[in-house]
Phi, psi and omega in degrees: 000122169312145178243074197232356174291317185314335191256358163284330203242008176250003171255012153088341167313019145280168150293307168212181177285312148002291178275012219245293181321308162313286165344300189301292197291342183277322182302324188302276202287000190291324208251344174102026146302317145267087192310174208256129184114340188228163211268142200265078200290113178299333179299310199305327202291295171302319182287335185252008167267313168076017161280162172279183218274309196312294184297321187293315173300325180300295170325308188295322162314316187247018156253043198225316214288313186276011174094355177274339164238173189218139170276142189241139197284184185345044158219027192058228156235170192205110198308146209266133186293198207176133217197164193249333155320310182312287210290339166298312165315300206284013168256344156287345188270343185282314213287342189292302216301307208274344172282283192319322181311300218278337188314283183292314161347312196259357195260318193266011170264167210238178195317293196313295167342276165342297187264005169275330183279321169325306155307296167316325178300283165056231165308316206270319181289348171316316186304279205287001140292000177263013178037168317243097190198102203295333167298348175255005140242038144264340153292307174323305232279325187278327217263354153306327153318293193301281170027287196248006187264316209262344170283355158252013201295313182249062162269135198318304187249148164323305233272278156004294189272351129301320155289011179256326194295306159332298192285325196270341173287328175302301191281017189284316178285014172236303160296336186264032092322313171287002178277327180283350168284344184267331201268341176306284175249111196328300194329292195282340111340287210274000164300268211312319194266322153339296165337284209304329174317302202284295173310273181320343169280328184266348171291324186291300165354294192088052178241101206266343188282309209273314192321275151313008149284294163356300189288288167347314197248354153282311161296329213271346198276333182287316182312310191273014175240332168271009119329312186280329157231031139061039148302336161321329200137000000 
């Protein structure tokens, strides 16, 4: 584990030390500092963090709730594995959830909707245009998020979209192994920035069948190039 929290969680962009913790530790595992598979020390974790015992367990929690670590009864936590079985589940459960999501998106959305995705799109190929540069991706990593966040910004349930928000941090830990392959390789870049178009022209469209197909074949195709070179795990 990289020993970068403290100055992260002493510049106050937070909410609470809680949510500060939670940040940090969502990064970790996100980016594979915290590999997938390994036990978690709440001291260490506190001493390097430099929070009390109280935020790291909460912080612990709800990274528990959303699937990136797993609670072991008296034994604590333990970054949550990673498995080429996982990730077909969790891209199938993606793609049903984030296809009803983009569905209703597109039947209730309005002008604002529209020029939030446009904007986002964007923002995002600007990033990626600045091409193969490994300090940009974590930015690239949020602003994909928006992205594909702003093509769901009005679907109707809640409830839904909190399960979508669940499946996409989980596979976030998956995209970003496919972010080194992007850094890698053009082919798969130049995939990726197609994608996003071809889904933002058809989501404006109100073309809701080629939209969700599009998203189907953007998720299940990042899912078949890590499989396929057994990046997984």
């Amino acid at each position: 584990m990289v020993d970068a929290g403290p100055e992260r969680l002493r510049r106050g962009a937070h909410r609470s030390l809680r949510a500060a913790a939670y940040d940090v530790l969502r990064e970790y595992l996100i980016t594979g500092r915290l590999a997938a598979g390994e036990r978690i020390n709440l001291v260490d974790v506190q001493r390097m963090l430099g929070v009390g015992l109280s935020a790291i367990r909460e912080a612990m929690c709800q990274l528990a709730a959303e699937g990136l670590v797993v609670a072991e009864e008296q034994c604590g936590f333990v970054a949550a594995p990673i498995s080429a079985q996982d990730l077909v589940d969790l891209t199938t459960a993606r793609v049903e959830v984030e296809c009803f999501a983009l569905r209703d998106a597109i039947a209730r959305g309005d002008l604002l909707w529209e020029e939030r995705i446009i904007t986002e799109f964007h923002k995002l190929a600007e990033l990626r245009a600045a091409g193969p540069n490994r300090a940009l991706r974590a930015p690239n990593r949020a602003q994909d998020m928006a992205f594909h966040d702003a093509l769901v910004a009005t679907c109707g349930s809640q409830w839904m979209l909190r399960f979508r928000r669940m499946l996409y941090n989980s596979s976030e830990r998956y995209a970003e192994r496919y972010s080194h392959i992007g850094v890698l390789d053009p082919v798969s870049k130049r995939d990726a920035d197609e994608d996003h178009r071809a889904i933002m022209e058809a989501a404006i469209a109100r073309d809701a069948d080629r939209a969700v197909a599009l998203i189907t074949q953007h998720l299940e195709e990042a899912a078949r190039i890590l499989l396929r070179i057994g990046i997984t795990g």
